[in-house]
MILONU-269127 format. One line per 5 residues: number of its first residue (from 1); for each residue x, y, z of C-alpha. Coordinates in steps of 0.2 Angstrom, whole numbers, plus 5000, padded with zeros to 4 digits. Example, Ala and Ser with C-alpha at 12.3 -4.5 7.8 and 13.67 -1.06 7.14 Angstrom:
<rs>
1) 5062 4978 5039 | 5068 4995 5036
</rs>
This chain:
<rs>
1) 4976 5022 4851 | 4985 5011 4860 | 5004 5009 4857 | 5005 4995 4847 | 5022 4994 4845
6) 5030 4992 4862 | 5017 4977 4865 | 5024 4968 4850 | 5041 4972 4854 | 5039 4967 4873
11) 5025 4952 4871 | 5041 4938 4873 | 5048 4944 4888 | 5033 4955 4895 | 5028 4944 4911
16) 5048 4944 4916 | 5051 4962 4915 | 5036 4969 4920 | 5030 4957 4936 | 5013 4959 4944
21) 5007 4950 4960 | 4994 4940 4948 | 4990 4929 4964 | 4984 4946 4976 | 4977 4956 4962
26) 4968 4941 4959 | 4961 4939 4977 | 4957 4957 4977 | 4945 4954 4963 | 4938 4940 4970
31) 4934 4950 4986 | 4926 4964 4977 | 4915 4953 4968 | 4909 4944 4983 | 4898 4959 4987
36) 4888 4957 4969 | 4879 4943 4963 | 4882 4938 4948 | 4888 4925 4936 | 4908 4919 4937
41) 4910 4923 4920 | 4923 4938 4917 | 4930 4947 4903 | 4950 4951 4905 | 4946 4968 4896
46) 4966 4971 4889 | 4971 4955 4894 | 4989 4954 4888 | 4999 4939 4891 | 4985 4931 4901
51) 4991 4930 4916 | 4976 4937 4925 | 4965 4927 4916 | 4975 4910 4919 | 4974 4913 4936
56) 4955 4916 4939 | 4951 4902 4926 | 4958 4891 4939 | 4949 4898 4952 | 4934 4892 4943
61) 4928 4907 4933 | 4924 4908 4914 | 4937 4916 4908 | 4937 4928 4889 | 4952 4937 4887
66) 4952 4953 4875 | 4968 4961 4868 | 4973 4967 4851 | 4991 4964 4850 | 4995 4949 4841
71) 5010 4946 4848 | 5003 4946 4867 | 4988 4934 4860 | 4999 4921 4856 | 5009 4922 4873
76) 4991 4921 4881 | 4988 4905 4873 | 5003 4896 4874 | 5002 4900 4893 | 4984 4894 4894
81) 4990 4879 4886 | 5003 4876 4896 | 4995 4878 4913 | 4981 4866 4906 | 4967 4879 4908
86) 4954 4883 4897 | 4954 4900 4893 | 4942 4911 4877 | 4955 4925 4869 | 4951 4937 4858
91) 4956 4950 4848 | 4948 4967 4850 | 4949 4985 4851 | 4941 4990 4868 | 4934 5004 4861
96) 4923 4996 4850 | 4923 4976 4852 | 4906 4964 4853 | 4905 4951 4864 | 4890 4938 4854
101) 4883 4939 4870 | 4883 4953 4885 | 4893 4947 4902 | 4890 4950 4919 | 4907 4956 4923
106) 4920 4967 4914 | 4937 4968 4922 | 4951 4980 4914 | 4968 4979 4922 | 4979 4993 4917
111) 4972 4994 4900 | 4963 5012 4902 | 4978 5019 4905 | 4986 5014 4886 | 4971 5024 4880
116) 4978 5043 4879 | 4964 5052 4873 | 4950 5054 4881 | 4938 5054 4870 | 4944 5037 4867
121) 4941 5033 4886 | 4923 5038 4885 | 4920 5026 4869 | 4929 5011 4879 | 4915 5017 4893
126) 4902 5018 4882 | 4907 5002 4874 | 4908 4993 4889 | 4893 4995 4897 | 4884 4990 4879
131) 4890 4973 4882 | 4885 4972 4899 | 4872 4963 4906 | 4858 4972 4916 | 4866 4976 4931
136) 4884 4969 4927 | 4897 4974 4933 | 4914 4986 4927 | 4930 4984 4938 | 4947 4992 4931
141) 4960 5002 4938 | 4972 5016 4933 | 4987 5024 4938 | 4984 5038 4953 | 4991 5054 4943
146) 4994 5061 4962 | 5006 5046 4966 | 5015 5047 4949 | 5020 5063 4955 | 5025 5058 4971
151) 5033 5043 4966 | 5044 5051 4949 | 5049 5068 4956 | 5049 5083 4945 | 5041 5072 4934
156) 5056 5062 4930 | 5059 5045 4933 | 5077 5033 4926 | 5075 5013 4931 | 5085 4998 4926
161) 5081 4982 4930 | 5088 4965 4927 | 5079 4947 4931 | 5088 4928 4927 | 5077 4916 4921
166) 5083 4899 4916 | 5099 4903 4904 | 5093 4921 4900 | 5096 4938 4909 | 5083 4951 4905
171) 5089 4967 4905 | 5075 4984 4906 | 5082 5001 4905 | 5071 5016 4903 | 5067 5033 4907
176) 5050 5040 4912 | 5045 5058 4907 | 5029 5065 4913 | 5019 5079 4905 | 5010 5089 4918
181) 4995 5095 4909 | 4992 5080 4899 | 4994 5068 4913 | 5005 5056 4899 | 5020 5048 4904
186) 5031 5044 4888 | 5042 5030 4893 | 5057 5025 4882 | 5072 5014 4885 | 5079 4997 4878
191) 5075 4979 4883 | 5090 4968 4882 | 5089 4946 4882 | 5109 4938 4885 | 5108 4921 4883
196) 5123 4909 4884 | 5126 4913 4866 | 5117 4928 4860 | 5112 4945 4862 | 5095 4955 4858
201) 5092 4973 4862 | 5074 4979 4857 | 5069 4997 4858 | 5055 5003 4871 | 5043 5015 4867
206) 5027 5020 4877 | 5015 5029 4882 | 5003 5030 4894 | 4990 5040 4904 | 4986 5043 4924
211) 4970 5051 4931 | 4963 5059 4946 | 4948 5051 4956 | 4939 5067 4952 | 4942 5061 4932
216) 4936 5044 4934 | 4922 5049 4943 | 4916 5060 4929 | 4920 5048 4916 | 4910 5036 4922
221) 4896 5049 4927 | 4897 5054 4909 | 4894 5034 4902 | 4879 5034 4914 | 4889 5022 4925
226) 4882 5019 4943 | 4897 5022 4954 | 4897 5006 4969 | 4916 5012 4976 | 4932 5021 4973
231) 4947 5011 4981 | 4966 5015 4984 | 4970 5000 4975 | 4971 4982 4976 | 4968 4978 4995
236) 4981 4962 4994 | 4992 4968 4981 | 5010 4966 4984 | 5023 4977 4978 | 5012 4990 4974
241) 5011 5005 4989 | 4991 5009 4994 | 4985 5025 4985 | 4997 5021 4969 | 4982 5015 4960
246) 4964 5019 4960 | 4950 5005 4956 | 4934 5011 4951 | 4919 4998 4952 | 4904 5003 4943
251) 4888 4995 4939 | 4876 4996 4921
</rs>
């Protein structure tokens, strides 16, 4: 299941504390995609706030956005709104949503990893290439479990983070705590938002999983997936070191 919790909590003030380089993921996309022919009509599989979404929508693609937090819907929508893009958002479970009619391409950023079970995995798999078209097309990506350790020694990690925007200052402190055999990093910590005259604090409480290439292959193998490539990541990505994720893209 996915952590409900810490994506109600965090929907508000998500896209501030937790920055992604929307603009060089995007491209990244874009040029894996280029070697397939099919339809620009992609759904944001776990789209959160929308950000991703927004962005390819502009670049001409029919955009669907899937989430099932509430509370990141609505930012998704006000945001589409806002940038004057037109932009579908729905709410669904991954595991076991249905589109009214198959797509040509699915795209999961991040959101594999909120699934911790994985037997849940496989159902999302599973699920996934039932609403593909022939042929379509499944790009996602995860966190490299061989970077996680790299990257939080002894499988401990303590971050604080603090970003102005307009009269507020956002405020992220949180500990990451790794468990070696189940590859599920349990991340807790506080949010805080000071304004000129107030003060929120909000309690963070997470979960999430990393894998090896050698599970993802299996995985997919496993859902009858055609594996097309294994990449170290996002090849424009910013801010994100190569090998710290790995995308898989996998055809029906």
């Amino acid at each position: 299941m996915r952590n409900l919790p810490y994506y109600e909590v965090i929907a508000p003030f998500y896209d501030t504390i937790v920055p992604r380089d929307v603009k060089g993921i995007c491209d990244s996309v874009e040029e894996i995609l280029k070697g397939y022919t099919c339809k620009k009509e992609i759904l944001d599989l776990g789209c959160g706030t929308g950000r991703f979404a927004i962005e390819l929508a502009k670049r001409g693609y029919r955009m669907t956005g899937l989430d099932i937090t509430d509370e990141m819907l609505e930012v998704a929508q006000r945001n589409a709104r806002k940038e004057d893009v037109k932009v579908r958002f729905i709410k669904g479970d991954i595991r076991n949503f249905q589109l009214k009619k198959k797509i040509g391409i699915v795209w999961a950023r991040g959101s594999i990893g909120d699934l911790l079970n994985l037997n849940d995995v496989k159902m999302a798999f599973k699920n996934v290439k039932n609403n593909l078209l022939k042929k379509g097309i499944f790009v996602f990506d995860v966190r490299n479990y061989s970077d996680f350790l790299k990257t939080y020694k002894n499988g401990y990690h303590h971050e604080t983070r603090n970003v102005k925007k307009k009269n507020s200052v956002y405020g992220f402190n949180f500990v990451v705590k790794i468990n070696k055999e189940s590859k599920i990093a349990h991340i807790q910590g506080d949010v805080t938002v000071k304004g000129r005259k107030t003060f929120e604090t909000h309690e963070v409480n997470h979960m999430t999983r990393s894998y090896t290439e050698k599970q993802i292959v299996t995985l997919l193998c496993d859902a009858r997936f055609e594996i097309l490539q294994i990449l170290p990541g996002y090849m424009h990505e910013q801010g994100m070191k190569h090998g710290a994720r790995i995308v898989a893209i996998a055809q029906r």
